[in-house]
C-alpha positions in Angstrom: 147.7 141.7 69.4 150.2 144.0 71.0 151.7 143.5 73.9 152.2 145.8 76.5 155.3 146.2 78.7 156.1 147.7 81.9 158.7 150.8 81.2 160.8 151.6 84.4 162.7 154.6 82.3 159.1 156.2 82.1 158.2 155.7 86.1 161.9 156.5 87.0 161.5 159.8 84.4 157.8 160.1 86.1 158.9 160.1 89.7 160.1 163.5 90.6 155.9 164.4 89.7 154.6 161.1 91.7 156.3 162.3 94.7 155.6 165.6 95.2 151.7 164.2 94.3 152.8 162.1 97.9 154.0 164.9 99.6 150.8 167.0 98.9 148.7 163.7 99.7 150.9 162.7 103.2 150.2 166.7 104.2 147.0 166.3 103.4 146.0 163.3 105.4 148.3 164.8 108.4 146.3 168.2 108.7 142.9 166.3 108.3 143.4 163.7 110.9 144.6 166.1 113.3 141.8 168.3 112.8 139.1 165.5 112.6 141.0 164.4 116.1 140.4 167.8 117.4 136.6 168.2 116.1 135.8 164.5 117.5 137.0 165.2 120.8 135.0 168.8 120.9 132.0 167.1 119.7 131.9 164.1 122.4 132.5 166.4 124.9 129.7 168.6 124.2 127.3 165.7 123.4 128.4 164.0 126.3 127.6 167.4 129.0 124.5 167.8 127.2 125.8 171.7 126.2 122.0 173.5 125.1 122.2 174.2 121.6 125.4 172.9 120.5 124.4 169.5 121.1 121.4 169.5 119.0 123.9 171.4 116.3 126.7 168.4 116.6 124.0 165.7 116.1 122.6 167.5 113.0 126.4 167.8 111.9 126.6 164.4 112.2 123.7 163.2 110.7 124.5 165.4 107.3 128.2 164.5 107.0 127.6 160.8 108.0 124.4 160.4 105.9 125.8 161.8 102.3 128.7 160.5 100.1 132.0 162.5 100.7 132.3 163.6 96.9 128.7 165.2 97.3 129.9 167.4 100.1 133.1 168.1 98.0 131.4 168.8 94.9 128.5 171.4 97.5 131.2 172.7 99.2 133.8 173.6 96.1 131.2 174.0 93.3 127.8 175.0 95.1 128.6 177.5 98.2 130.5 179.8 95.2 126.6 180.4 94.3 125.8 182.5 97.5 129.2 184.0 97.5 131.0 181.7 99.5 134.2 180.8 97.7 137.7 179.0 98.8 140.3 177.6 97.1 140.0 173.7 95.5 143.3 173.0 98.2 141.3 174.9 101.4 137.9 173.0 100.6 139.5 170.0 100.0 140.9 170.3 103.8 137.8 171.4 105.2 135.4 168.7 103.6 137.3 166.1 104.7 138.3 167.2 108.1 134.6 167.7 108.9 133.8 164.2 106.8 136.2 162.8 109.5 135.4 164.7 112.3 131.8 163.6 112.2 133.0 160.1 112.2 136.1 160.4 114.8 133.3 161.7 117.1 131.0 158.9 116.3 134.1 156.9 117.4 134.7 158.2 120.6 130.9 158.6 121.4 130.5 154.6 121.1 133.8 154.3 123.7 132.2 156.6 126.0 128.7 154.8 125.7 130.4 151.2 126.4 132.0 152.2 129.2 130.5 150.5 132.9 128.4 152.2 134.3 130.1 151.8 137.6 133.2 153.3 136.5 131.3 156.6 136.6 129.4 155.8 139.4 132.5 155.2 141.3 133.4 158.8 140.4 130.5 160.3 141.6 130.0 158.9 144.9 133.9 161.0 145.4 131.7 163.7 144.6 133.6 164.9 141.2 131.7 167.2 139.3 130.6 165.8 135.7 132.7 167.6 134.2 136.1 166.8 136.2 134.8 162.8 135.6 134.3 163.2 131.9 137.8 164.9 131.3 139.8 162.5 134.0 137.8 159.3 134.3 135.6 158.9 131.2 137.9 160.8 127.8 141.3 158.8 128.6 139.6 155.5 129.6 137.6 155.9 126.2 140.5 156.5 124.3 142.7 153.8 125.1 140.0 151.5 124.0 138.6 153.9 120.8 142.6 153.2 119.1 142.1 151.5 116.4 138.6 152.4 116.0 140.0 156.3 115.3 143.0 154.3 113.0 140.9 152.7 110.9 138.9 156.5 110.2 142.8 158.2 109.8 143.5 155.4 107.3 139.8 155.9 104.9 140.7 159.6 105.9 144.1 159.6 103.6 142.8 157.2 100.9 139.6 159.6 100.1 142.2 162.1 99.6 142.3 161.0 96.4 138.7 162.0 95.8 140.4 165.9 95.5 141.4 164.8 92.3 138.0 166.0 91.4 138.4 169.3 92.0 141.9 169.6 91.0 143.9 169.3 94.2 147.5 168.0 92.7 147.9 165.1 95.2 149.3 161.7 93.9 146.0 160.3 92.2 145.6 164.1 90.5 149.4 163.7 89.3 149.1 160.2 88.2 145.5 160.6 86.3 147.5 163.7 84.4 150.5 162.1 83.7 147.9 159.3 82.1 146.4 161.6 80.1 149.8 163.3 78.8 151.5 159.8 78.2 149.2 157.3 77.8 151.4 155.4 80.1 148.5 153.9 82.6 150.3 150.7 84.0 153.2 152.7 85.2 151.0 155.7 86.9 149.0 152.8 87.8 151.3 151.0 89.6 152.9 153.4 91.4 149.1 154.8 93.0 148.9 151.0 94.3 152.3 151.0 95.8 152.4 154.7 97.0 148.9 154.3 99.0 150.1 150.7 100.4 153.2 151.9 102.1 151.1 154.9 103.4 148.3 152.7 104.9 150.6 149.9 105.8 152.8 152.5 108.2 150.0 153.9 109.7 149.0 150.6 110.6 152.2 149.8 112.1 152.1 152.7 114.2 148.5 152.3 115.2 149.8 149.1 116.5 152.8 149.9 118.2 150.1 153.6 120.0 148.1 150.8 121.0 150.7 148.6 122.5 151.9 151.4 124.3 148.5 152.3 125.6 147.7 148.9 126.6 151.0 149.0 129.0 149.9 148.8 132.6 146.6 146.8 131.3 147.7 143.3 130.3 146.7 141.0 132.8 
């Protein structure tokens, strides 16, 4: 039987690809948890005024990109919508699958905050006679969010590690990188190795910060 050993020349000799694979990954996630931020927020705040139309269109949103597996919508969006002449790059559809994949459950997020919050906190508001609106932006949104934190964390977190799902349609981030430099070396371990340790110390800083956003948050609220 022959033994396999670990080869640190090859990873050291490997790493210059593995980290640009990061880069592409850590710009990735950035872009698409912004923009999942963005479309959660819009879609609470139509769903929670009731807009005519929209909000039917943000439920059906959600039910769609809640309701099938990411790498389906990938695989529609990248491979199917070319069929009726729709066609973006495998780096723009990668960015626009999962934003909307996270947007639809950033807004689920925040519409459970908003749901849980007492009732007489927005009674309160309109007995001073705000208008709805003026209660949901002021009262309702930043009371939500403080609570929603780590709720929206944990969604930024799956949101980078099914990043690596691109792979399938060719977007060079780190698993794409690693999964070639497999199938040019052979080397597995080493690629491997460095996927494990690469999306560790990404998830493991964004949960430091969540924690220390959700500290700072919390100031002013500790009893």
């Amino acid at each position: 039987m022959t033994g396999i050993s670990f080869d640190w020349h090859y990873l050291w000799g490997a790493a210059p690809f593995l980290l640009a694979g990061l880069r592409l990954t850590l710009e990735l996630a950035a872009v698409c948890i912004v923009a999942s931020v963005v479309i959660g927020y819009i879609g609470v705040t139509i769903l929670y005024l009731n807009v005519p139309v929209l909000a039917r269109v943000m439920r059906g949103y959600i039910a769609v990109f809640r309701g099938t597996p990411l790498l389906v919508q990938i695989f529609f969006f990248y491979f199917g919508l070319p069929e009726i002449g729709v066609r973006v790059d495998a780096l723009w559809s990668g960015i626009i699958v999962l934003s909307l994949w996270g947007g639809a459950y950033q807004l689920e997020n925040l519409r459970g905050a908003v749901d849980s919050l007492p009732r007489r906190l927005i009674e309160a508001a309109r007995s001073l006679g705000l208008h709805p609106a003026r209660t949901f932006f002021f009262i309702v949104l930043p009371v939500a969010t403080r609570t929603v934190v780590p709720a929206m964390m944990n969604t930024a977190v799956s949101t980078t590690k099914n990043s690596a799902l691109l792979t399938a349609i060719g977007v060079p981030e780190l698993t794409y990188v690693a999964m070639d430099n497999i199938a040019n070396s052979a080397r597995g371990l080493e690629n491997f190795f460095a996927l494990f340790v690469g999306y560790l110390v990404i998830v493991a800083s964004m949960s430091c910060l969540a924690g220390l956003l959700e500290a700072r948050l919390g100031r002013g609220f500790a009893r």
